[in-house]
C-alpha positions, 0 to 999 in steps of 0.5 A: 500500500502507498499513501491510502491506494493499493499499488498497480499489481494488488489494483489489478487483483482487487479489479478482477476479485470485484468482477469474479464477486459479480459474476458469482452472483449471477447478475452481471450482464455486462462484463465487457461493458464493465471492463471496457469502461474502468480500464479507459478511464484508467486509461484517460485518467493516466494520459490527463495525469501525464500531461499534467505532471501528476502521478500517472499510475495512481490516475490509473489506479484509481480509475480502473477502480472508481467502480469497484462497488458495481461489484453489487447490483445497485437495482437489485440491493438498493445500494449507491455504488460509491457508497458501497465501494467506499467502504469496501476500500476502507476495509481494505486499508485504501482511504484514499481509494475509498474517497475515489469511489465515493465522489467520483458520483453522485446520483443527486447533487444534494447526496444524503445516506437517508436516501439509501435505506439498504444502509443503515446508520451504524 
């Protein structure tokens, strides 16, 4: 671990430990979507990064994995995707992933957890 993200390999790990959870549980009709999605924003997020004389492996850290919670249907758990990656990356020790996960969006500008009753309070 490095400064709250996990390095390129462990990310690359955590990438595909997330996508084998979905498909375990029969609900991830879109893998190719899914993969083709994180690895160009990583991608992207990486090219930006070198432009912009920041870290550019950590850019493709956190965008292969700013999605790490559409490990869980969203629709069918009633779970805010950020939210669920957000604390499934502080339980991996990566705070500063966890915050990647949680704001990279948001379905409402004025976010509220009480909009999300499949989390509780505690």
């Amino acid at each position: 671990m490095s400064a709250g993200y996990p390095c390129l390999s462990e990310a690359l790990k955590i990438w595909e430990e997330g996508i084998a959870f979905r498909l375990a549980q029969g609900t991830f009709s879109k893998e190719e979507e899914y993969r083709f999605h994180t690895r160009k924003v990583a991608e992207i997020a990486s090219a930006i990064a070198s432009k912009s004389g920041m870290n550019e492996e950590k850019a493709y850290i956190f965008g292969l994995l700013h999605d790490y919670g559409k490990r869980i249907d969203e629709r069918k758990s009633g779970k805010f995707h950020g939210l669920e990656g957000y604390r499934e990356m502080l339980k991996k020790g990566y705070p500063e992933m966890a915050g990647i996960c949680l704001s990279h969006c948001f379905p409402r500008r004025d976010f509220d957890i009480d909009n999300y009753p499949a989390y509780s309070r505690s």
